[in-house]
N, C-alpha and C positions, 0 to 999 in steps of 0.2 A: 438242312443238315446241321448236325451238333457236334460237337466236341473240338477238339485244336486243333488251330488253324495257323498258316502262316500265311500272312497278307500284306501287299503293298497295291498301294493306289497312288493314281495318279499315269500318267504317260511320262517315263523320263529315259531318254535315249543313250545317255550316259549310262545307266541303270543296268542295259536289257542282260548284258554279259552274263553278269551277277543273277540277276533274276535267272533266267532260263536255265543258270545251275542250279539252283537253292530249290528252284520247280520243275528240275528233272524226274519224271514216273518211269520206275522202272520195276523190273520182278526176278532178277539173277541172271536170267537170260539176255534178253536184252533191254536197253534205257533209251527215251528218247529226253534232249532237255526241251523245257520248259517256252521253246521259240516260240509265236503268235502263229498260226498256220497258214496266215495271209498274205508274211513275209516272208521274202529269199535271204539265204546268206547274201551279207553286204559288212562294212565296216559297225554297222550296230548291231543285226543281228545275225545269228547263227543254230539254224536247226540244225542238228546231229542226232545220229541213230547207231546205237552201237551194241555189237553182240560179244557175249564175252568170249574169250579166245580168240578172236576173231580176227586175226593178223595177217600182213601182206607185206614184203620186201624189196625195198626200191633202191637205186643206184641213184646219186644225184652228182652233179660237179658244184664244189663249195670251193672258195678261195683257192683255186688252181688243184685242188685235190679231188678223187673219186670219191664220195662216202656211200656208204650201204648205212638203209636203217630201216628197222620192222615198225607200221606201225599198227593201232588196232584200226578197224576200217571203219571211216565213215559211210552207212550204207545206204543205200537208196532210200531217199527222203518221202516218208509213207504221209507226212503233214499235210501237204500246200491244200488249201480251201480258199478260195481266192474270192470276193463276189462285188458287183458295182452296179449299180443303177445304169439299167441298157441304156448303151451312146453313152456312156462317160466313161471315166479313168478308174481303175480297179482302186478300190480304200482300203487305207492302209495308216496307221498314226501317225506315221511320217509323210504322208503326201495328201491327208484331208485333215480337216478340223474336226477335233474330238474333245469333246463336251465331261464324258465320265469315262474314268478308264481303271478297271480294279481286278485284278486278281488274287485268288485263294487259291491255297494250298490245304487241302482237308485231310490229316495225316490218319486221323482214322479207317477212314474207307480209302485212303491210297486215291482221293480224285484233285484233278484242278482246272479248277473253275476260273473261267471270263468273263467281264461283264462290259464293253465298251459302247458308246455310242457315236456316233457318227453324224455331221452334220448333212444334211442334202441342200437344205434351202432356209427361205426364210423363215418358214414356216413347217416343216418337216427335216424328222431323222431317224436313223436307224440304229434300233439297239441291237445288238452281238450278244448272246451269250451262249457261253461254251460251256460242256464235261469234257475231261479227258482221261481215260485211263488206261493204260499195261497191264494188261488181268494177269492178279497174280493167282488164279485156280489155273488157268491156261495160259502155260508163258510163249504161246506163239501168237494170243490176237493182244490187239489193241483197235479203242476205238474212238471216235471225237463225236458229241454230238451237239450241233449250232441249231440255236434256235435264234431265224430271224423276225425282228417285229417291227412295223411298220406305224410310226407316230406321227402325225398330221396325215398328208397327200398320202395316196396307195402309192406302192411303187414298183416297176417290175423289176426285177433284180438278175440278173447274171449269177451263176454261180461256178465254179472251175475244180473240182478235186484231179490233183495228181500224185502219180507216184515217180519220182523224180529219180531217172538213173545217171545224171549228170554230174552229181556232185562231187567232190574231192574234198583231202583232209586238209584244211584252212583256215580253222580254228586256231592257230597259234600264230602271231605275228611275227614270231624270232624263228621260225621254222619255213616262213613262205618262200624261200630261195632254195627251200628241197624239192624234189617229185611227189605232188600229193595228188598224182591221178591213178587211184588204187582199183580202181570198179573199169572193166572191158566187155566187150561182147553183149552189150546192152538190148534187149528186145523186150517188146511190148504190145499189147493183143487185149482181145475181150473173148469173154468164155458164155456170157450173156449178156443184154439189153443194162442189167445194171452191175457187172461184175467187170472188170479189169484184169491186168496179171503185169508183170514186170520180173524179167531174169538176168542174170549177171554173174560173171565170175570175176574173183580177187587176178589180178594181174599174174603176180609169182607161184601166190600158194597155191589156187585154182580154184579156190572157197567159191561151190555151187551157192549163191543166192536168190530167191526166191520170194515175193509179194503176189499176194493177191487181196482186191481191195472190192466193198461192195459196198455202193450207195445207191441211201433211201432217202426221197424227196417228196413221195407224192405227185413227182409232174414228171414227166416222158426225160429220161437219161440219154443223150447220145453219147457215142463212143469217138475218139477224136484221134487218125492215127498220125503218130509222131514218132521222129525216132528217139530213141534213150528213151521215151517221155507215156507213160500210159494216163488218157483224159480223160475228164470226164467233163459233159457240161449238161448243164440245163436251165432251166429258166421257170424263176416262180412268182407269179401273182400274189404281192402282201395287201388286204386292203387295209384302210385306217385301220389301225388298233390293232391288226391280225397276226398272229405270229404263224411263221410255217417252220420245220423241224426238218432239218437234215441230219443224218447219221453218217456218220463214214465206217466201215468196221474192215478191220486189214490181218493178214495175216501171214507172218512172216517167219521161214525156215532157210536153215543153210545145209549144205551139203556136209556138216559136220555134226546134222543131229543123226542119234539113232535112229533106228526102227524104220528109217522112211528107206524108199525108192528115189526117187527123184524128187527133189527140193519143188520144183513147179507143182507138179502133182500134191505132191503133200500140202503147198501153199491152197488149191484149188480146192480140193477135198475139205479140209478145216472152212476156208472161207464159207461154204458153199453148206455146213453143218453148224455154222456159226446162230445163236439165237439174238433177237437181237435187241439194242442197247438197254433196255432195263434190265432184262433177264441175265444179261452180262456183267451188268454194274451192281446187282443183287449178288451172284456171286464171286465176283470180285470181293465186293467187301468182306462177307463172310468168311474167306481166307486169310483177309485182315485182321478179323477179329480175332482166327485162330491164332494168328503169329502172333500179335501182341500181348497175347495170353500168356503165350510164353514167352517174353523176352523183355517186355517193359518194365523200365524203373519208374517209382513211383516219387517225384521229387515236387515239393511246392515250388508253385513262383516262378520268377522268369528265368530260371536256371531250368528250372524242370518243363521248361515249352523248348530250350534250347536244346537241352536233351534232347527229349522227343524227339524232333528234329533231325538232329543227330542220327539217333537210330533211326527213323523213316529211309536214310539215306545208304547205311552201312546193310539193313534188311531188302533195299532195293540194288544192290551191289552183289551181295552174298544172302542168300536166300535159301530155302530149302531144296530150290530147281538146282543152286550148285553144286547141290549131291550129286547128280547127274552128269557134272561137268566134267572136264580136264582142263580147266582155269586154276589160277594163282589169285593173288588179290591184289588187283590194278590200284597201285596210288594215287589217280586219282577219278578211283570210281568207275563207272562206265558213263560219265555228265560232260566227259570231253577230251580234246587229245592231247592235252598238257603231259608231258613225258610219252607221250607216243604210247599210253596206254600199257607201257609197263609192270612189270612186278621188283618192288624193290625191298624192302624188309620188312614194308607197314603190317606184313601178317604180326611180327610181334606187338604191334600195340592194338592186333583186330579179335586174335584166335583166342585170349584170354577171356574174351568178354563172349566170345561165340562156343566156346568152350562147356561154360555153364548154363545153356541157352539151345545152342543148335550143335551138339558134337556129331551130328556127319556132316555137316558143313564143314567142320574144322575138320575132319577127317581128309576128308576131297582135296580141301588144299592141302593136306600133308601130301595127301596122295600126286597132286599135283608135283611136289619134289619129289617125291622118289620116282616118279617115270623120267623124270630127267637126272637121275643119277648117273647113268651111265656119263652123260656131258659132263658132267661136274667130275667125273674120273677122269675125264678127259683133258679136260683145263687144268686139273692139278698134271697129268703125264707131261702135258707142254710145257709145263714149268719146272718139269725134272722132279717131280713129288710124287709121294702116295697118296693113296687118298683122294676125298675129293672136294674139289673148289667151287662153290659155287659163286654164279655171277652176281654181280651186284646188280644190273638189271637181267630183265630175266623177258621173255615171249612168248613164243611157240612152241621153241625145242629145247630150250634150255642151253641154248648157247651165249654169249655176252654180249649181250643188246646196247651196252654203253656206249654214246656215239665218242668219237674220237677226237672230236671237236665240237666247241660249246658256240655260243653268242654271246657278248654280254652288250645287251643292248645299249650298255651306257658309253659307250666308248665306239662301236659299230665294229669290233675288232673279234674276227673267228680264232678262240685260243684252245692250246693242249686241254683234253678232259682227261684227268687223270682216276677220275674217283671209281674205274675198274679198282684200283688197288685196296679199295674198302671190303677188303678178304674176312673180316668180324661178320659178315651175311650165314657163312657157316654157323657159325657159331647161333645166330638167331635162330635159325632153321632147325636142330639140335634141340634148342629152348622148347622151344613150340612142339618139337616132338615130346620133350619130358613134361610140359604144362600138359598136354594132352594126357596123355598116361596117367596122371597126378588125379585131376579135374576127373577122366570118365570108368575109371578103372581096366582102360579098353586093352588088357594085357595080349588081345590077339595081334592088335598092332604096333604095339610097344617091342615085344617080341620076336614081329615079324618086319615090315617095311622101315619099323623107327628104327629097332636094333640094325637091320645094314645101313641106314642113314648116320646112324650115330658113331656107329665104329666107324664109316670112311673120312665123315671129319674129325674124327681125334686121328687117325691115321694122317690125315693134312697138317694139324696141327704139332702133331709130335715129331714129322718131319723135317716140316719149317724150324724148329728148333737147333738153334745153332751153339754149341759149348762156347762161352767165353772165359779162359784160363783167369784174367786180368780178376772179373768180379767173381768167378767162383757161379755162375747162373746161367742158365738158358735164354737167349734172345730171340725175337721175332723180328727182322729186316723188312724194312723198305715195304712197309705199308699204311692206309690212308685211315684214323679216323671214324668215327661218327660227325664228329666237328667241320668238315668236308672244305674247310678252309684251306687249311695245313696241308698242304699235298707233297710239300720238299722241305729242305733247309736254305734258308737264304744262300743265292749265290749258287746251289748246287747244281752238278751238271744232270743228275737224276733222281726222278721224281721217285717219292715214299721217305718215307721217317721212321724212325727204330723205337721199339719198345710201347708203343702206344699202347698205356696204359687199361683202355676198357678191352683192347683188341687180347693185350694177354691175360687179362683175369676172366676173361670169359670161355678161353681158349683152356684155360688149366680147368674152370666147372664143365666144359667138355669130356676133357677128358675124366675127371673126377667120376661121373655120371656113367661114361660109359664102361670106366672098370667095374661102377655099381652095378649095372644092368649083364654084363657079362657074366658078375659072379652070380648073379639072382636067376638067370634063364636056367632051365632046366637042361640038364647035360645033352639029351639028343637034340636038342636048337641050341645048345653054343658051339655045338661039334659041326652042326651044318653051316651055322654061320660063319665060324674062322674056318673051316675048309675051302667055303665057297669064295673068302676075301683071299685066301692065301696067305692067311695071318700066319707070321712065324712067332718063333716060340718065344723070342725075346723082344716082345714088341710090346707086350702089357709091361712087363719090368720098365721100359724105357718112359711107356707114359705115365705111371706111376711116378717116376723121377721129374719128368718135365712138370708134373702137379705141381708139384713143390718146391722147385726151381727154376722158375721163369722169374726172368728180372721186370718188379716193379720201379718206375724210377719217382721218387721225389727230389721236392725239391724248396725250400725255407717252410718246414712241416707241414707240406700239403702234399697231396699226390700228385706230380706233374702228369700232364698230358701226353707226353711222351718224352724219350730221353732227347735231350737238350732243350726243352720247352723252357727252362727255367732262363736260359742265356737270352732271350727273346727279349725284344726292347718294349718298352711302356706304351700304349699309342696314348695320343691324347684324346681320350674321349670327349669331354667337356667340345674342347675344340671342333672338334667333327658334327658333335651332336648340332653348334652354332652354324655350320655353315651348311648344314645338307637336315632337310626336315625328316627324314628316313636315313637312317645306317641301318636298316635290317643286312641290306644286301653292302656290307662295308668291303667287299671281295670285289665288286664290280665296282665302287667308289674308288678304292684304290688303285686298282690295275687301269682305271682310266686317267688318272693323277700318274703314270707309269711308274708307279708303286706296286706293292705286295702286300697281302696279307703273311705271307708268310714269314716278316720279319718282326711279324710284333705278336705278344701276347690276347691274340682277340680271337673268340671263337663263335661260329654260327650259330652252335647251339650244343646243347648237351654233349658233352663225352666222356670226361670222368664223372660224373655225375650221371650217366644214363646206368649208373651200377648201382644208385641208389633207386633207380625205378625197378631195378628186373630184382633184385632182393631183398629181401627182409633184412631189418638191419641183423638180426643174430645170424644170418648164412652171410650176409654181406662181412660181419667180421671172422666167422668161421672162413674163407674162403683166403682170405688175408693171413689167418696166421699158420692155414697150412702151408703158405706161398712162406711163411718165414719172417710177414710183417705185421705184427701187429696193430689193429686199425683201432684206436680208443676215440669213443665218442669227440674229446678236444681234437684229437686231425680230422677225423669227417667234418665236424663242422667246421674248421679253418680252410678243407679243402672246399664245403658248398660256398661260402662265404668267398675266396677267391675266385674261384669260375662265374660265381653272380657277377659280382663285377669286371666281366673281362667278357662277356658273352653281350652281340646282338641282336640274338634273336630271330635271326631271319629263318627260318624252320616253324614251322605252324606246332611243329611236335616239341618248339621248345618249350614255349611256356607252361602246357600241358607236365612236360617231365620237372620242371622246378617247379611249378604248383604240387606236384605229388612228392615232393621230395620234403619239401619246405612242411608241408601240413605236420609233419614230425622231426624239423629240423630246426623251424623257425616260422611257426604256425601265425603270427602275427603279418607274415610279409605274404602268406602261401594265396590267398584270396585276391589278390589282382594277378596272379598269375592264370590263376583258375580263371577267372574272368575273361585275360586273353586267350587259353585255351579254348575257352567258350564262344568266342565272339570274332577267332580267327576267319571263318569263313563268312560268316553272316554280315558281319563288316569288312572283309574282305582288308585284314590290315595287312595283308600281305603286299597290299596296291595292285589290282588288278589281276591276281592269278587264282580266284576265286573264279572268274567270266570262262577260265579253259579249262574247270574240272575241279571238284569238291576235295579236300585233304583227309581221306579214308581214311588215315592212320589218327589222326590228330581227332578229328570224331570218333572214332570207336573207343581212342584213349579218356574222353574223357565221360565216356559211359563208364568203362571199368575204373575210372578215375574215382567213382563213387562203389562201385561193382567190391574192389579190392584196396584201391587206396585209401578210403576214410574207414573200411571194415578192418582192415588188415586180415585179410582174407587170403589163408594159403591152405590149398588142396593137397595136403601131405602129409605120411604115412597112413595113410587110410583115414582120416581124420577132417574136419572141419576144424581149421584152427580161425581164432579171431582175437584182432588187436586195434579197437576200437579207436581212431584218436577224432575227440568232437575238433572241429570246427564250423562256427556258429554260424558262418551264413549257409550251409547243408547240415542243421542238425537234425533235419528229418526225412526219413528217407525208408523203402522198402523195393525187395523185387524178387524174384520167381530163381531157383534154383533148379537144374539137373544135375543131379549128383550120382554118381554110381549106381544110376538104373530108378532111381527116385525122381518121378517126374512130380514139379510144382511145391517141391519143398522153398517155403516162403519166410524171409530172413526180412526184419523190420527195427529200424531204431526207431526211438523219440523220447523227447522227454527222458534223457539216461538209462531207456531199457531198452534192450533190446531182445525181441521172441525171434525163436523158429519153431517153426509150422511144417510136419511133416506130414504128409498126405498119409491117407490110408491105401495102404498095400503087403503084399506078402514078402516084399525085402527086408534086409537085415534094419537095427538101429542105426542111425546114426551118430557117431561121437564125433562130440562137440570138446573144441579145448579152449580158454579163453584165461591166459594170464596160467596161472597154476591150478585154476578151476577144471572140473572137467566133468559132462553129461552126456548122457545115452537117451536120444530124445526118439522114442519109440513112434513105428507109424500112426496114424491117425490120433498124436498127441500134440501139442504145442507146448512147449518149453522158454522159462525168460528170465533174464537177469538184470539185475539193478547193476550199472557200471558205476566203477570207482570215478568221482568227479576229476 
């Protein structure tokens, strides 16, 4: 096999966490990680299989309290391949001696490969080598194939495939004193001599699941009955030097896919039409190849395998199967249960880059919000508002998945989770609807689904809006941040903070947007749609007004954070940084010290400055001075400059957003930010939360990080606009465009020029705008420009 790879070698048990996410295969449907199939969950490792939407809801008792929490389900473990020289102990890296131990990740063909060796004696041993893949042509099988070889002595070997209905969600060590026994009513059978099956339902939701497994040996299968547990065993003859071939190929459906009858059945019928492992791994790749066709950027050097990377992992999460779905986009991926497999806002740093690449993908997730609108109307009723709220976590139904209480491990102390109140989720959600529109010209759902998305949260918005006489301005109350520090005011008896800064300026380009789209719909769809809201007549007057009248607060010429941010006390950073090797997490340092962050000027990550990632500086100071403030480049950069130095960083999406911010703010400093963007998961500088699930958001970011923030790349008024800014460690760079119905239009720097490549087709031109320049680059033409040094 050729092309990029990601590989580590060696056996390192500290490691496996990390690994097993990083070599997670998956295809939108569902992922499994990267665990060895030989091993059980234990303190090192952990096999998990997860399908997207795939949610169950448990009742647990935590520190004298009831909790409910949804999470996504770990399902029945399709891996275990177990094997051991008969009369001895099953091997495993952990409990025999191992000589070479190497795995690849081959992100071309979507395979990963094993290569271990195994000691038996003193003179004999047994090398392991694995494929494994998640066919992404057919996102129901998966299949593993081991080839044993036999080095000195013959040996006869044991071999053990199962498909494990036993398991629970257990993946997260701050979570194990909840209920993670989500899988019931487990049964197990054989349909033939080498065929298996395994069935189960989710506990609350009653998620029908379904496996069916079929191994090929070469030597007589039996079937082994057990309960929860379908087995499988045989026994094969290696002589010196001989290798023998086992295949495992599995097939798995839930009672939430279309078209089927029953989940068993369905699983039985695939298994049982399944072709097998080459003919499967042929087209597996092949579908590889399609997709990277369209979505890969083309980056030198070790940025550009980290890329890759990147997207191997965002395309195995959201895929072209999520067309098909009624999923969101899980923060962390489908590679583990770190947040319980929620959806929290990462679609804004996903559906940009999926946008010019896969827009029904980005579609689906839109679509994914708006079937949960009605919830989101529902949260805003319970709060006495119009409009609607959506949650800041999000599940199955679209109800408030936030648990009510956190951990912070560093102190052992169960406290308030306040961060429902991070009400700015709307407003994301909104974004993503007009980036869509913008990106695919898709004016039927701009239209239709976005337009009633977009009016109920400016209806939210314009609600929340409270007159204050004193300033003459509209205020937003007692809400949380992107910062997700700051949840109160020191001292206060109730939790949220006033005016937060990204929460109202994002809130007034809501509404901005949606009086734009109101007045732009054609009169029989704006008539259907304020009908159907029960929009009254004086309700676009009102958000007009709150556009332009919502209180920003600064504060010694920066933008504060929110009103009173500026009364906050200095911490000592120096100090902090001396006596704790990490302050990512200075929230959990401090509350264990019986302190607060909320008394000092220190933030997790991005939040006045998350206004410098979602706009262009010219809309980012249009948007200020219709608000009535004037944003001149000396306060932007006195404001980037203050929150640099007041932020920890504990958000994988921080660095990411001050590397895009920086590259045009303060281009010299922007490139170790990018680097941490880059190197958040792979290095896992998070400390350990790379092992329960990859950070979707923070990798998709920093594909569009090069997609739109070194292009200046904005998809609007019908246009390709670009605002190139070099920086030299990415000054070369190319990748694939879908544009308004133009597939594979090809956008390329280097060397100060930059071409676009429009394919040949019967669509219109494209106009390009770059600076005050401006070109109509015809199909099947290429167009280029020498940029201003």
């Amino acid at each position: 096999m050729t092309g990029p790879t990601w590989e580590y070698d060696g056996y390192r048990p500290g490691e496996e966490r990390l690994r097993e996410s990083l070599c997670t295969l998956g295809n939108g449907y569902f992922a499994t990680r990267g665990a060895l199939p030989e091993c059980a969950a234990d303190e090192i490792h952990y096999p998990g299989t997860y399908a997207a939407g795939c949610y169950d809801r448990l009742t647990s008792e935590v520190a004298g309290r009831r909790v409910e929490n949804e999470d996504m389900v770990n399902l029945p473990n399709w891996l275990p391949l177990r094997f051991r020289p008969a009369g001895r102990d099953w091997l495993t890296p952990d409990t025999a001696h191992v000589t070479e131990h190497h795995q690849t990740l081959h992100l071309d063909p979507g395979l990963l490969e094993r290569r271990t060796r195994f000691t038996l004696g003193p003179h004999s041993s047994l090398l392991v080598r694995q494929l494994r893949l998640v066919h992404l042509a057919d996102p129901h099988l998966a299949a593993l194939r081991t080839e044993f070889t036999a080095e000195g002595d013959a040996v006869d070997l044991d071999v053990e495939a199962v498909l494990d209905g036993t398991v629970t969600n257990s993946g997260v060590l701050r979570y194990r004193d909840l209920d993670g026994r989500h899988l019931d009513h487990a049964e197990a059978g054989g349909t033939a001599p080498d065929t298996v099956w395994l069935r189960c339902r989710t506990r609350t939701s009653d998620i029908g699941v379904a496996l069916a497994a079929r191994l090929t040996t070469g030597a007589s299968v039996t079937h082994v009955e057990e309960a929860h547990r379908a087995v499988q065993r045989a026994r094969l003859r290696l002589l010196p030097g001989g290798t023998v071939t086992v295949d495992k190929t599995v097939a798995l459906h839930t009672s939430h896919d279309p078209a089927i009858g029953d989940p068993l059945r369905a699983a039985e019928d695939r298994i049982a039409a399944a072709p097998g492992f080459d003919e499967l791994r042929e087209s597996h790749a092949a579908a590889w190849e399609q997709l990277w066709r369209r979505t890969a950027l083309e980056v030198p050097g070790e940025a550009g395998s980290i890329l890759r990377l990147h997207l191997f992992h965002v395309l195995q999460t959201l895929s072209p199967h999520t067309a098909d779905l009624d999923v969101g986009v899980p923060a962390r991926g489908l590679h583990g249960e770190a947040y319980r497999g929620h959806v929290f806002w990462d679609e804004l740093f996903v559906l940009p880059y999926l946008n010019l690449h896969l827009p029904e993908v980005s579609r689906a997730l839109l679509r994914y919000r708006h079937r949960r609108l009605d919830a989101a109307r529902q949260a805003a009723r319970a709060l006495g508002r119009r409009g609607a709220l959506y949650p800041w976590q999000s599940g199955s139904d679209g109800r408030e998945e936030t648990q009510q209480l956190h951990l912070n491990p560093r102190s052992g102390r169960w406290l308030p989770d306040h961060s429902r109140l991070q009400h700015h989720v709307g407003s994301a959600v909104a974004y993503n609807v007009w980036q869509y529109g913008e990106a695919t010209g898709d004016t039927d759902f701009l239209h239709g689904e976005g337009a009633e998305m977009l009016l109920d949260i400016a209806r939210y918005w314009a609600d929340c809006a409270e007159w204050d006489d004193h300033l003459g301005r509209y205020r937003i109350r007692g809400v949380v941040g992107p910062d997700e520090y700051h949840d109160a005011y020191p001292d206060a008896v109730r939790p949220g903070l006033d005016d937060n800064a990204y929460t109202n300026v994002t809130a007034a380009w809501v509404l901005t947007r949606t009086l734009e789209l109101l007045d732009a719909l054609p009169e029989p769809r704006r008539r259907e749609l304020t009908e159907g809201a029960g929009l009254e007549s004086d309700e676009p007057a009102r958000w007009e007004d709150v556009s332009r009248r919502l209180h920003i607060p600064f504060h010694d010429g920066v933008v504060s954070q929110f009103e009173g941010y500026g009364d906050l006390a200095e911490l000592d950073w120096d100090g902090y940084r001396k006596r704790y090797d990490d302050i990512r997490r200075l929230d959990r340092i401090l509350e264990a010290e019986g302190d607060t962050v909320n008394r000092y000027k220190a933030s997790k990550q991005a939040d006045v400055l998350m206004l410098g990632y979602l706009f262009a500086p010219a809309e980012l100071h249009a948007l200020f001075h219709r608000l009535g403030h004037p944003l001149d480049e000396r306060t932007w950069t006195a404001t980037v400059d203050h929150y640099l130095h007041r932020t920890s960083h504990g958000s994988t999406l921080s660095g990411l957003v001050h590397g895009w911010i920086l590259t045009r703010a303060r281009r010299a400093d922007a490139w170790s930010f990018v680097q941490e963007a880059l190197r958040g998961d792979i290095a896992d500088l998070q400390g350990g939360t790379t092992g329960e699930g990859i950070h979707l958001g923070a990798m998709a970011g920093t594909l569009d990080l090069v997609q739109r923030g070194l292009t200046g790349l904005e998809t609007r008024d019908g246009a390709l606009r670009l605002d190139p800014v070099p920086l030299p460690e990415l000054s070369s760079y190319g990748f694939p465009l879908r544009y308004h119905g133009h597939w594979g239009i090809h956008l390329r720097l280097r060397s100060g020029r930059l071409d676009i490549a429009v394919p040949a087709s019967h669509h219109s031109p494209v106009d390009v705008r770059i600076g005050d320049r401006e070109m109509r680059v015809e199909p099947g033409k290429t167009a280029g420009l020498v940029l201003p040094e």
